[in-house]
N, C-alpha and C positions, 0 to 999 in steps of 0.2 A: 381523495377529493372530499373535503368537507360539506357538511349538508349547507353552507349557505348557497356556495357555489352552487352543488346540485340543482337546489331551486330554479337557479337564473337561468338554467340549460335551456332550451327546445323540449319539447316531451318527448320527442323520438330520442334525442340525445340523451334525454335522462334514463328511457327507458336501457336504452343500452348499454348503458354504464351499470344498471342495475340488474338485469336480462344474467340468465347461465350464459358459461362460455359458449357454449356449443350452440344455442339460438345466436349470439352475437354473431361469432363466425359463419352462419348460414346465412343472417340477413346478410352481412358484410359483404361477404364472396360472390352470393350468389345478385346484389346491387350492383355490385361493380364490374361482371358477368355483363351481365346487363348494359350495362352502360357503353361500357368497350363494342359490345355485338353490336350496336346501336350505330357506333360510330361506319363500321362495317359500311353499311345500308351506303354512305358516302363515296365511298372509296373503292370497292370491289365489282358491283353488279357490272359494269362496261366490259367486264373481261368475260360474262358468260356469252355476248355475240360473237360472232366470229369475221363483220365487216368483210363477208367474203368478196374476192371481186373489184375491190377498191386500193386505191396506192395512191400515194404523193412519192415524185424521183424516185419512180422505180422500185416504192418498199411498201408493203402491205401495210394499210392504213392503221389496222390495228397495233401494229408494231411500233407508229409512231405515238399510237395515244398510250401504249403501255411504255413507252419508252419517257416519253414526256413527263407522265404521271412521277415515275419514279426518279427522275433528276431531282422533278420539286418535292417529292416524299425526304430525299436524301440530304436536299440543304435545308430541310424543314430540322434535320436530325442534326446538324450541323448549328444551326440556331438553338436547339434542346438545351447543347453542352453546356452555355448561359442560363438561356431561361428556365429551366429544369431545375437546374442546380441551386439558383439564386431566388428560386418562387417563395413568395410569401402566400401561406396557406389559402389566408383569408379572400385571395382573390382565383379560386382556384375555377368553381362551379362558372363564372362567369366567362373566364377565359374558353374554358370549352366552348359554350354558347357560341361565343364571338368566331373561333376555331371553326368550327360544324356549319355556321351559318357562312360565312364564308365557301367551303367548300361544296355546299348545296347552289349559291349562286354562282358558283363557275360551273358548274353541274348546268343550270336553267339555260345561258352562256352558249355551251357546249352545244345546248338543242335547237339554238336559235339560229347563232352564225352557221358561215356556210365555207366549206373546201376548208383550207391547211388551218383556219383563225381558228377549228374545234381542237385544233392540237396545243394552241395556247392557252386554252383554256382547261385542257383538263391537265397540265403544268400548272395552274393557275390552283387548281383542284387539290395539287396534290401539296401544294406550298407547307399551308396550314396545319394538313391531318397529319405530320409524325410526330407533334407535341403532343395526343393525346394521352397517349401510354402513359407517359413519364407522369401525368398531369393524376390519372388515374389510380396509379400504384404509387403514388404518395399517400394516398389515405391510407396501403395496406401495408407498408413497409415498418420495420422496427420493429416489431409485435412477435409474441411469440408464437403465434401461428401465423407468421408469414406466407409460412409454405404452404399449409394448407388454403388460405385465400390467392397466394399468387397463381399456385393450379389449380383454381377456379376461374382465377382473372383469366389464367390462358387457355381455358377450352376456349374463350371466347375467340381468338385468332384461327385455332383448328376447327372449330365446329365453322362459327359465324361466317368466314368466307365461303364457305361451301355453301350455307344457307341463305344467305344473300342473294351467291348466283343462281339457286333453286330458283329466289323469288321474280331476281330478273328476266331468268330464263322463261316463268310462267307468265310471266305479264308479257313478252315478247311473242310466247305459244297462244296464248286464250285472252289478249286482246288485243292483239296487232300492231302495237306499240311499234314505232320505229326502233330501231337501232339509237338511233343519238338520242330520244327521247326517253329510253329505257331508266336511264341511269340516275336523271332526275325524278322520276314517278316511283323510282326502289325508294331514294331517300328519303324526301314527302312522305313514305311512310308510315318511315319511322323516326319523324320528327317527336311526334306526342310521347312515346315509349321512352325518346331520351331524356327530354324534359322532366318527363318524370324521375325516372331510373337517376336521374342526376341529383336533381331534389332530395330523394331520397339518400343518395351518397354522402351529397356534404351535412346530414345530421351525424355524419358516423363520428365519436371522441376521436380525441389524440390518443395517442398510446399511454398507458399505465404506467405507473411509477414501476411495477413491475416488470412491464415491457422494455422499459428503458434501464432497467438494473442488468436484464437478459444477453440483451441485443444492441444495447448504446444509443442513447441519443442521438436522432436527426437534426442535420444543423441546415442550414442556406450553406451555400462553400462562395466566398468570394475568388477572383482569379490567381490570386496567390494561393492560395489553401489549395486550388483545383493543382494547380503545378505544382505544388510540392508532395501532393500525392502520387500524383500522376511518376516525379522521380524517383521514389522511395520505392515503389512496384514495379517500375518501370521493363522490366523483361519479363515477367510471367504475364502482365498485361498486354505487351503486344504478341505475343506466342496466344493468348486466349483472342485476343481480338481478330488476327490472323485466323484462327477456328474460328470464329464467330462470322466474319467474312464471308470462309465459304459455305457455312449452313445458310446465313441470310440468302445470300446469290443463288443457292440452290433450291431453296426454300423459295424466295420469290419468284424466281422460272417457275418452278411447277406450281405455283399460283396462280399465277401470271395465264400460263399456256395449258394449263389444264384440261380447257375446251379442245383444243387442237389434238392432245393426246388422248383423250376418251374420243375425240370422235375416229383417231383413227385407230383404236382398238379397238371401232364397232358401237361405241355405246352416246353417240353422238344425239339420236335423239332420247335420252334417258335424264332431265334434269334430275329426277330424284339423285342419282349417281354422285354427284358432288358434294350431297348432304350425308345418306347412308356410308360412303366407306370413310367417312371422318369421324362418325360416331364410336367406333369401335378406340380409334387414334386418341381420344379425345377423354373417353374415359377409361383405357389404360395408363395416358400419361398423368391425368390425375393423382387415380391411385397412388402412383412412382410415387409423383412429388410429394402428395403428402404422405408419405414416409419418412419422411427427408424432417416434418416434424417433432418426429416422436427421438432422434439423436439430441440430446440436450444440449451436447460439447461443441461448442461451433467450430473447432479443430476437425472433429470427426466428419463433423457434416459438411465440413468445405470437401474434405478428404471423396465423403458419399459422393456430391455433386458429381468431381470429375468422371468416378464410376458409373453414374448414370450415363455423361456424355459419351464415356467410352461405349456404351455397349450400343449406345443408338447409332452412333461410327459405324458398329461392328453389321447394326444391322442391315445397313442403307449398303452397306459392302457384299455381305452375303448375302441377303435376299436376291442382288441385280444376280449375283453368280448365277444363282438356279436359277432364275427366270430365263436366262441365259442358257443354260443347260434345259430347259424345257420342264423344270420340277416345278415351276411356280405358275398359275393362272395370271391375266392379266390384273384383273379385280384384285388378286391375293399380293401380288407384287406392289402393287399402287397402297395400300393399305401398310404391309409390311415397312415400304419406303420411306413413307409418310408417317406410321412408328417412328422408327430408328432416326427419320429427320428434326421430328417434334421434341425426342428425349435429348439428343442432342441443345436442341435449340430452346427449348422454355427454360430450363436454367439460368439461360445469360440474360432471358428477361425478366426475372425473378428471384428467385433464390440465392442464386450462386454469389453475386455482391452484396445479398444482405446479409450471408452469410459472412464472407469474406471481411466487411467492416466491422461484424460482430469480433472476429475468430483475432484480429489485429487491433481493437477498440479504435477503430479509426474517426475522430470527428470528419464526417463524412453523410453523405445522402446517395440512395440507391441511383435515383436521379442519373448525376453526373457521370458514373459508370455505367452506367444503361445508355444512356446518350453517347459517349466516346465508343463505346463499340459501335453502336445502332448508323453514328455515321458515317465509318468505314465499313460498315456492314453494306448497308446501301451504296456508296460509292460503289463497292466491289459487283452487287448487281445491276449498275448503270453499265459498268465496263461488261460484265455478260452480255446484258439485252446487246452492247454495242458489235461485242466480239460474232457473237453469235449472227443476230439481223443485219450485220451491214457487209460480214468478214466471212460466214459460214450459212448464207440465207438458204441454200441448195440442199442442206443435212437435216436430212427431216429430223422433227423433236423426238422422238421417243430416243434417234441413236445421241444425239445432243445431252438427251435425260442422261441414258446410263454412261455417257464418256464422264460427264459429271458426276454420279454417284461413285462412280471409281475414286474417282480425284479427291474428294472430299470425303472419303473412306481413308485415303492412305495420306495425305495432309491434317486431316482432325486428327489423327493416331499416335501420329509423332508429336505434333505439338502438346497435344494433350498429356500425352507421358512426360513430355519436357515438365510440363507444368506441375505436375504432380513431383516429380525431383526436386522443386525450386521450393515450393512452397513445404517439402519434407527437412531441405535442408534450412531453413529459414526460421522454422520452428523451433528445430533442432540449437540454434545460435542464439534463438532468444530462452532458451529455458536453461 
């Protein structure tokens, strides 16, 4: 970048371009941290009540706002695959705005109307909020510490839901909030925080001439380009997205029902609980990932990635065994789970395709393959809530949890080994 250019920057933008890597990377990660947890405040708090005592036809009321929520979460993910992929930078900080404020007023909505119209509303709720991601990890994508900012961006998914329902849960404890009111007075919170935390975001540069020697230039993908990629990978992508599926589905259950299963392990009135055993999750999967920077070869590190998913497989498999066998506490098992769930699953939200388009120089954007899983991912958790709440409402959750942790132990295992074949022999033909 030449000094005239320099000049015309932001300060903050110049400062960062000027800044050590390693302040860059801290402001970066830990903004966009930020930003995402932010979003949180929107979207999660309704699930730390438990609307005991309430049903519409027969089905526990909560079951329809979490069920609702996550239809509109899913074609929100479904609309991404476009608008994701084809976003022009410059309207990025706004969009959010627009995004967020939206879901705050079907939130107010929510608190206002009365009987089954709260269920259209928090589908209303949920429309919006699954563009943020894509919207967010466009600033961090392309760069050569991707990895170490995406697993920043994603403590904010493990830490931030948990912390969230702390908050709803205490506003619900020590001020008597209603239930339907909850949910709007979490995110009024932290209106100010994102506003900020966003502000802040969009001073971050584009990537370096050197970032994009690295890792490849980020492009827009129009609908051709998105299809022509999409055939060229065509079988290791859907064998990963099939993984990606069941971590999502299993990952949003036990986000989802969290409340139901601490309370019936006893720890029902403990909000602290939901924040404390994600702390540990949260900053081991860090670590992981960024490791995953310091491989320079994006061959090798596409290779790392599936090893990481493997082992989180391994461990959402083994942990349920012992707990099952009586070797594991309830706390230790929910923690372990929630491991082996996250190392699985922050990949596909980060790394893994920025890698992948690195390791193939695909003109391409993290975007569009984050979005093509994300909304078979959620499809696959709408078909849970459904399987589960309408097909199996009699089987308490915890036995629900581990028939799931089975399944998605022994379906990531295979596919993922597939994957690692495909992408072994693929290399192998192009060298």
């Amino acid at each position: 970048m030449n000094e005239q250019n320099r000049v015309s920057l932001h300060p903050i933008t110049r400062w960062l371009v000027q800044t050590k890597p390693w302040i860059f990377n801290l402001y970066t990660g830990s903004i966009a941290l930020l930003t995402y947890s932010c979003m949180y405040a929107f979207r999660k708090p309704f699930t730390a009540a438990t609307y005991e005592g309430l049903s519409f036809l027969g089905t526990d009321l909560k079951i329809w706002f979490i069920t609702a929520q996550v239809v509109g979460y899913a074609l929100s993910k479904f609309f991404g695959i476009k608008v994701i992929s084809e976003m022009k930078h410059g309207i990025r900080a706004l969009l959010i705005i627009a995004i967020v404020g939206l879901a705050e007023v079907s939130l107010l909505f929510f608190g206002i109307v009365q009987g089954p119209l709260k269920i259209v509303f928090m589908f209303l709720n949920g429309v919006p909020l699954g563009m943020v991601w894509g919207i967010v990890f466009s600033y961090l994508e392309g760069r050569k510490t991707t990895e170490f900012l995406g697993a920043m961006l994603c403590i904010s998914f493990i830490f931030s839901s948990g912390f969230v329902k702390s908050v709803g849960k205490w506003l619900l404890l020590s001020f008597n909030i209603s239930e339907y009111w909850m949910p709007f007075f979490t995110g009024a919170i932290f209106i100010l925080p994102l506003l900020g935390s966003l502000y802040l975001l969009d001073k971050v540069p584009e990537p370096s001439v050197q970032d994009k020697a690295q890792r490849e230039k980020r492009v827009p993908m129009n609908r051709e380009e998105r299809w022509s990629l999409f055939k060229k990978f065509a079988l290791p992508l859907v064998m990963l997205i099939i993984t990606y599926m069941t971590l999502t589905a299993f990952r949003d259950f036990r986000d989802n029902f969290s409340a139901e299963m601490w309370q019936y392990l006893g720890y029902g009135d403990s909000p602290e609980i939901f924040t404390l055993t994600e702390i540990p999750i949260a900053i081991i999967v860090m670590i992981v990932m960024t490791t995953v920077m310091f491989v320079k070869n994006n061959k090798r590190a596409l290779y790392f990635n599936h090893l990481i998913i493997l082992a989180g497989l391994l461990s959402v498999g083994l942990s349920t065994v012992f707990f099952d066998l009586n070797l594991l506490s309830e706390v230790h098992w929910m923690i372990l789970i929630g491991l082996g769930l996250y190392l699985g699953y922050v990949p596909f939200n980060s790394i893994f395709f920025d890698r992948f388009i690195a390791a193939f120089k695909a003109k391409a954007n993290v975007g569009f393959l984050i979005y093509l899983a994300d909304s078979f991912g959620y499809l696959a958790s709408v078909f849970v809530l459904f399987y589960k709440n309408f097909g199996h409402a009699q089987m308490e959750w915890i036995d629900f949890f581990r028939f799931g942790a089975y399944l998605l132990c022994a379906v990531g295992l295979l596919l993922v080994l597939f994957s690692i074949l495909f992408f072994r022999l693929r290399f192998k033909s192009i060298n």
